[in-house]
N, C-alpha and C positions, 0 to 999 in steps of 0.2 A: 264622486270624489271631489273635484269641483264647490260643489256647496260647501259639503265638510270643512274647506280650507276658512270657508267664512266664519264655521264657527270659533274655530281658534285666533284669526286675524282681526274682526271688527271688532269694534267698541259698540258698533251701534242697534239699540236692541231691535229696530225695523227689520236691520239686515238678517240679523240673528234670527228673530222669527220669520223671514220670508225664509229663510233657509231651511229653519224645522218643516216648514209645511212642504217643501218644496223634495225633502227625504223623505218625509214619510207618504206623500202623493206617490212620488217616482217608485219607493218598494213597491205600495201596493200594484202598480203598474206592471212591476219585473216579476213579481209575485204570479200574478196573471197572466201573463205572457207564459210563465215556465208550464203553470198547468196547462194550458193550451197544450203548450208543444209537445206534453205527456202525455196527452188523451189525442192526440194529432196521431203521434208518431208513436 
């Protein structure tokens, strides 16, 4: 949620893009985590 805010708030495309990569890393991560905890529990 956090990132998100940056894409609406900066002007600056650095931020902008550390921000995309920094959502789409993290899904894939929560992504991962979920099926774990499927095949876990």
């Amino acid at each position: 949620m956090m990132a998100s805010m940056v894409q609406i708030n900066s002007q600056h495309l650095e931020l902008r893009a550390l921000q995309e990569s920094m959502v789409r890393v993290q899904s894939e991560e929560i992504s991962q985590m979920e099926q774990w905890y499927r095949s876990w529990y």
